[in-house]
Backbone as CSV, one residue per row, in Angstrom:
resi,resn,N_x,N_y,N_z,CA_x,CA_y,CA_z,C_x,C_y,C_z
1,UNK,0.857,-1.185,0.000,0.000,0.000,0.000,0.895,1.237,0.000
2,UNK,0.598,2.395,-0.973,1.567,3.359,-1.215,1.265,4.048,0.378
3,UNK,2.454,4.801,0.739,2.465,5.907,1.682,1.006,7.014,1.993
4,UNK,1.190,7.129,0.895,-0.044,8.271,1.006,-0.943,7.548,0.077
5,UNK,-2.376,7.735,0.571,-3.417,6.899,0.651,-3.861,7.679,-0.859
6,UNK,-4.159,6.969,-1.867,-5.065,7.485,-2.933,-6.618,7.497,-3.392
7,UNK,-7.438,7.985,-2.993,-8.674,8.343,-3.127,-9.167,8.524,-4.045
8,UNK,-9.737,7.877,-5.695,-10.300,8.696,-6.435,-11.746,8.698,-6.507
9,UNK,-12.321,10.071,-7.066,-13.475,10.365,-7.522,-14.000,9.104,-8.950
10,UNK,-15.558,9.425,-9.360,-15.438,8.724,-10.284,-15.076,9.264,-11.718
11,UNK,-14.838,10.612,-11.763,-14.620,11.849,-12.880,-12.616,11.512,-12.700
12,UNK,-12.375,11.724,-11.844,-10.121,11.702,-11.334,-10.334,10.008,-12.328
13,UNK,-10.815,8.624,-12.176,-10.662,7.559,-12.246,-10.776,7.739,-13.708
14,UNK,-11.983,7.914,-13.911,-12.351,8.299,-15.534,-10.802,8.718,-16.665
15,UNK,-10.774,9.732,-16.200,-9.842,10.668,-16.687,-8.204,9.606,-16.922
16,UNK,-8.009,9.543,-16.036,-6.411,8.224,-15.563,-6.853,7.098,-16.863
17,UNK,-7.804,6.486,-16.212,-7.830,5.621,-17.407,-8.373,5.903,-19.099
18,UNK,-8.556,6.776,-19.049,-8.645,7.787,-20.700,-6.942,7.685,-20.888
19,UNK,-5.985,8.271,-19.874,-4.966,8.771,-20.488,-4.282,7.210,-20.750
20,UNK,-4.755,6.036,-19.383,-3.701,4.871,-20.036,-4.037,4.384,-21.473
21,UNK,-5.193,4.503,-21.955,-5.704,4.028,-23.241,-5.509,4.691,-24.470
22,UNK,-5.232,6.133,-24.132,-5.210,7.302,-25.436,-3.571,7.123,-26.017
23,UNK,-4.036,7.125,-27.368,-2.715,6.839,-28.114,-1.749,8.128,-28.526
24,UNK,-2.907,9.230,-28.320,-2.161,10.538,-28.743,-1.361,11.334,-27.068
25,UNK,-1.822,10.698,-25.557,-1.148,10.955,-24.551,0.828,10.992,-24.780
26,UNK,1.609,11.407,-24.191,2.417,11.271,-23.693,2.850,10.428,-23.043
27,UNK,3.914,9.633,-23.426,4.422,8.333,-22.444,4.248,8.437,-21.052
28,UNK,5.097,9.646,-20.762,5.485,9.780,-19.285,3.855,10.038,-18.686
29,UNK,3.309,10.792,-19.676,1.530,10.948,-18.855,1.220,9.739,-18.858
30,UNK,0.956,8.975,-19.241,0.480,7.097,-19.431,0.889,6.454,-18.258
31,UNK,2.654,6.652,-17.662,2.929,6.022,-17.070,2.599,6.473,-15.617
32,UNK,2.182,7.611,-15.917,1.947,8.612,-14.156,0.264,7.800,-14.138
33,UNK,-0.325,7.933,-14.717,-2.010,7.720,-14.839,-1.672,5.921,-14.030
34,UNK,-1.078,5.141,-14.739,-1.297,3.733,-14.444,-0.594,4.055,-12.635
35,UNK,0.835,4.658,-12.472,1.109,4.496,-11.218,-0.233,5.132,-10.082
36,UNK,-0.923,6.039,-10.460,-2.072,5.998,-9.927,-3.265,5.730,-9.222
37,UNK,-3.865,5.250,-10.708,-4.533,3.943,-10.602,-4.061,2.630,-10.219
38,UNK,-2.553,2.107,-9.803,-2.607,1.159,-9.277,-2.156,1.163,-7.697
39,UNK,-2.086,2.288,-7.607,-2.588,3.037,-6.188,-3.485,2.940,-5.332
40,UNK,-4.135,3.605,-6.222,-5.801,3.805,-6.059,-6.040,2.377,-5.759
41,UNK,-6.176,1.033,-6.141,-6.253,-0.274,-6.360,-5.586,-0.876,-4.705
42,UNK,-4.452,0.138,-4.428,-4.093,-0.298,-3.356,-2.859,-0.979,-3.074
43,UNK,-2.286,-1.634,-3.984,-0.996,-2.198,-4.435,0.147,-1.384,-3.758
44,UNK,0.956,-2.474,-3.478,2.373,-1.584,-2.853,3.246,-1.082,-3.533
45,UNK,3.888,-0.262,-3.230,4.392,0.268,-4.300,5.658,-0.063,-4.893
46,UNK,6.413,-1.242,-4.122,6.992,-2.070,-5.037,6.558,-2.661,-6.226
47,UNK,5.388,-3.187,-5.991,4.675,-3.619,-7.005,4.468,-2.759,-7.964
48,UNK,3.811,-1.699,-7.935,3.524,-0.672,-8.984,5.044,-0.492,-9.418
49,UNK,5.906,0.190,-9.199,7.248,0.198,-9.707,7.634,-1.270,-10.923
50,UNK,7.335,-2.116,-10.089,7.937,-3.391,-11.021,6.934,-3.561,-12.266
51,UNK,5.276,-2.969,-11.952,4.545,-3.665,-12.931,4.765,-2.480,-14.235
52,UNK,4.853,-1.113,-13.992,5.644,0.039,-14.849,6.952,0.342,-14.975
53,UNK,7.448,-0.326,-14.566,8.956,-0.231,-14.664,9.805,1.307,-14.222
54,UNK,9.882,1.134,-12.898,9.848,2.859,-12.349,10.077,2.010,-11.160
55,UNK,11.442,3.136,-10.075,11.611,2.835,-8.970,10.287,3.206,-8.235
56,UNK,10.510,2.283,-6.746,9.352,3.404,-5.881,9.603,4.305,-4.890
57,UNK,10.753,5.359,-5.579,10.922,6.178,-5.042,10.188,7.026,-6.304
58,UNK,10.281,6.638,-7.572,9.431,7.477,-8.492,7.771,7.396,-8.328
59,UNK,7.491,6.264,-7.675,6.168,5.736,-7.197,5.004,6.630,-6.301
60,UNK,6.266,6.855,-5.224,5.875,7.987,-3.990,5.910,8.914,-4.424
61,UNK,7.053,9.414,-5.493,6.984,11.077,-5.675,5.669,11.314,-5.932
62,UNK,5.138,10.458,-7.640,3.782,10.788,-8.047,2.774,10.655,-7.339
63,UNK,2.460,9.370,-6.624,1.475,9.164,-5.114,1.161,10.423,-4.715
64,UNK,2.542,10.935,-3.961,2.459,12.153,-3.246,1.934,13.465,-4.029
65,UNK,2.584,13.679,-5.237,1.532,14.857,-5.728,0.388,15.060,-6.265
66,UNK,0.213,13.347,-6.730,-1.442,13.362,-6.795,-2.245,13.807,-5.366
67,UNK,-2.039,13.107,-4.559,-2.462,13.414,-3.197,-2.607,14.670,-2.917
68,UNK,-1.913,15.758,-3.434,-1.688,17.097,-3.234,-2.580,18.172,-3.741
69,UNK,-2.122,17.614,-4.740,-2.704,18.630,-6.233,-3.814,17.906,-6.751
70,UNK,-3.893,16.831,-7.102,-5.006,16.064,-8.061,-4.118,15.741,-8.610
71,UNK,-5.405,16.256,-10.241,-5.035,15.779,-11.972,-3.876,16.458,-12.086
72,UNK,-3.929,17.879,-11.501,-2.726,18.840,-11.888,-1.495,18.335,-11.646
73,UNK,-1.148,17.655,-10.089,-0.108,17.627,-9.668,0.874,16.076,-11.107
74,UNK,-0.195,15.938,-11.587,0.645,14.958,-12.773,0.741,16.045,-13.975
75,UNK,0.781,16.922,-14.097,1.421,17.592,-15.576,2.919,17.865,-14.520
76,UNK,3.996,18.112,-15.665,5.390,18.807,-15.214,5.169,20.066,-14.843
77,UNK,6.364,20.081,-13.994,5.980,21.432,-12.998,6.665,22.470,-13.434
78,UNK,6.343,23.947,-13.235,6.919,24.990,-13.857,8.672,24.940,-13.822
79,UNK,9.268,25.157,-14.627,10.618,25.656,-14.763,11.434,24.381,-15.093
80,UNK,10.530,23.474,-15.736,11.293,21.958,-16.028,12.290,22.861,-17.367
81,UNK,13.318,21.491,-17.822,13.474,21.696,-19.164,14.994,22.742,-19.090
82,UNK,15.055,22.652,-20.697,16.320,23.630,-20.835,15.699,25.204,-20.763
83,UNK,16.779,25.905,-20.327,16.248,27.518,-19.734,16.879,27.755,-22.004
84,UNK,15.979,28.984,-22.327,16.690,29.472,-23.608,18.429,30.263,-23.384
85,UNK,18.757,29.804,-24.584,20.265,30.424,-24.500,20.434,31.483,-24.537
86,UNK,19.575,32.682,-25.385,19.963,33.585,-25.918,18.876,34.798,-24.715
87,UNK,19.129,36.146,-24.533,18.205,36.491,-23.572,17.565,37.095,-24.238
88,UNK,16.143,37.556,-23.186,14.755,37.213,-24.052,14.929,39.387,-24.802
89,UNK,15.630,40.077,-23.713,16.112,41.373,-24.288,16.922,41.499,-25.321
90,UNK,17.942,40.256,-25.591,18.315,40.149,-27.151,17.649,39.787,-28.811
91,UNK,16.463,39.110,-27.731,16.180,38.527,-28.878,14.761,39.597,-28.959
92,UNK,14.026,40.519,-28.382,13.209,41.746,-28.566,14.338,42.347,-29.436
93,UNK,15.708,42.706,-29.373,16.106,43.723,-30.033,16.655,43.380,-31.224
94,UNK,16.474,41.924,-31.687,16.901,41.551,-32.892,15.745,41.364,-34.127
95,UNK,14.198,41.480,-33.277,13.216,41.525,-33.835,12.318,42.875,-34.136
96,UNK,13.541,43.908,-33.323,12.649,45.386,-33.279,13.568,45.916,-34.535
97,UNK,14.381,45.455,-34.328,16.238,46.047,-34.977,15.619,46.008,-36.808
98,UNK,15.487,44.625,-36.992,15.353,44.024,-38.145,14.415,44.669,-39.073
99,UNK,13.366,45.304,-38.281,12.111,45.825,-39.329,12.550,47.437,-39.905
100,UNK,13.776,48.169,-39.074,14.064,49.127,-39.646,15.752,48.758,-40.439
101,UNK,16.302,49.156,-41.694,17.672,49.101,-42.012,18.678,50.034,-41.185
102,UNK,19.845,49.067,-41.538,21.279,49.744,-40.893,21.638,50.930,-41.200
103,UNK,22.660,51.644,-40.308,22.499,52.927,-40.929,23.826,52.897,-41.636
104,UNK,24.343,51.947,-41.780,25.981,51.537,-42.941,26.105,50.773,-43.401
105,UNK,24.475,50.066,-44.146,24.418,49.534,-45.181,23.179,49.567,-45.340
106,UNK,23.154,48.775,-46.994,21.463,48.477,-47.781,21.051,47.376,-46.788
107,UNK,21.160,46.647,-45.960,20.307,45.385,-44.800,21.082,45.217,-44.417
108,UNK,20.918,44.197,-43.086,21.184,43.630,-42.349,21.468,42.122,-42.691
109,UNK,22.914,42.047,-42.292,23.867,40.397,-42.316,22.857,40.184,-40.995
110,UNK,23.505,38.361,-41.093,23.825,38.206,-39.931,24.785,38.031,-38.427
111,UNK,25.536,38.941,-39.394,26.617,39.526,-38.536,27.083,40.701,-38.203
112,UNK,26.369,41.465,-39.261,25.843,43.434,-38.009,24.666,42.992,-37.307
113,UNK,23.912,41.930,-37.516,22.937,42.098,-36.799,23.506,41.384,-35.525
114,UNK,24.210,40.617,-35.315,24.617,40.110,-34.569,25.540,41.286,-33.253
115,UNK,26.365,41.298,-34.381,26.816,42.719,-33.716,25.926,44.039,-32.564
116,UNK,25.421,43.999,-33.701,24.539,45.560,-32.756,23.885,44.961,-31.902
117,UNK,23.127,43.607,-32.085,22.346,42.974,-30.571,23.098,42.154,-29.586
118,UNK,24.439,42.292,-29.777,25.245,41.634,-28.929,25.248,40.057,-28.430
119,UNK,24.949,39.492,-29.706,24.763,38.060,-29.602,25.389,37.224,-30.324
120,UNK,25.907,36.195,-30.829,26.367,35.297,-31.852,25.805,35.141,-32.888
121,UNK,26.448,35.293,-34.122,25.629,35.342,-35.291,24.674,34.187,-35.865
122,UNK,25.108,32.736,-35.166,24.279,31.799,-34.951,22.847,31.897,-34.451
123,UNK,22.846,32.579,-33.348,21.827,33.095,-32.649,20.850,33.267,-33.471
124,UNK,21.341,34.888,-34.322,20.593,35.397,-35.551,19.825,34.957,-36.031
125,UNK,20.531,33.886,-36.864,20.377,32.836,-37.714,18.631,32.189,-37.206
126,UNK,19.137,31.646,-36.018,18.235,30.572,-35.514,16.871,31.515,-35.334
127,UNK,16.959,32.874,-34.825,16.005,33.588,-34.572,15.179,34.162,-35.775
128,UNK,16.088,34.125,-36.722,15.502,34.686,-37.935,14.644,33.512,-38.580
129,UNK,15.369,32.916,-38.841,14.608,31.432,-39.109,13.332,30.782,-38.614
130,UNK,13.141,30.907,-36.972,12.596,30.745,-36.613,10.890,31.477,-36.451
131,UNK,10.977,32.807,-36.843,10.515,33.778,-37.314,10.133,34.399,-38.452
132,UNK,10.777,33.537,-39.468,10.355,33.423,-41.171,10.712,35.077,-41.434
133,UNK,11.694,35.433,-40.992,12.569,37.364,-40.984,13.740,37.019,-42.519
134,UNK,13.210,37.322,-43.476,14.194,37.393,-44.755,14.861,38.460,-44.942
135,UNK,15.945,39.146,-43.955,16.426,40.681,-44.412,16.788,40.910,-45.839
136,UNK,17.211,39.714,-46.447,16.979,39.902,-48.119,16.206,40.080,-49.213
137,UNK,15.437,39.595,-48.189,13.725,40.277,-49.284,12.826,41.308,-49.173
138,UNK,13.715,41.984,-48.157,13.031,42.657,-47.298,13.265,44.362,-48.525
139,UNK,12.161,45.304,-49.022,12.601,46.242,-49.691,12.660,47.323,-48.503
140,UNK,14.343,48.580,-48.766,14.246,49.407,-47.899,14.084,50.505,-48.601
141,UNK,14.008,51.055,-49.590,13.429,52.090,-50.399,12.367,52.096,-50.983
């Protein structure tokens, strides 16, 4: 029996087993829903670990924030993930920069632009790209 006792509604139960069945879910959501529900069921949490393949120290974490939060406490929590490389004031001034021309040349490289926003011309690149920004097609007269 997990640590913290799991309780579901019949709407929380519903939902868990939608996500173990849905093909368009997320793995890691699939695998939080079943540790859950086999919670909920009552199972120890060795067991749940072995039958999803997950320590049960990963067992308890989720236990525990279902217990907490609900449905919510199974989405990832704010500030997961890689932080962006480039800062978010470089990359405003490479998108404010761009819509007016240089004042020592016909456009913008990506390496005055790089320049004047104080970033790597890679950067540029990726930002421009990412942004569908053609300074070459761009007419300045």
């Amino acid at each position: 029996m997990p640590k913290t006792p799991i309780v579901l509604d019949a709407e929380e139960a519903r939902e868990l087993r939608r996500r173990t069945r849905a093909s368009t879910v997320a793995v890691r959501d699939r695998l939080r829903a079943q540790i859950i529900l086999l919670a909920a069921e009552g199972q120890k949490q060795e067991a749940i670990g072995a039958a999803v393949g997950v320590t049960r120290v990963t067992v308890n974490h989720w236990c525990r924030r279902f217990a907490q939060q609900g449905l919510a406490g199974l989405r990832d929590a704010p500030g997961r993930g890689r932080k962006p490389s480039v800062p978010t004031a470089a990359v405003r001034k490479v998108l404010e920069t761009v819509a007016r021309p240089p004042e020592t040349v016909g456009r913008w490289s990506c390496r005055s632009m790089a320049k004047a926003a104080g970033i790597s011309p890679a950067s540029v690149q990726r930002l421009w790209a990412a942004n569908d920004i053609k300074p070459h097609l761009t007419r300045t007269f």
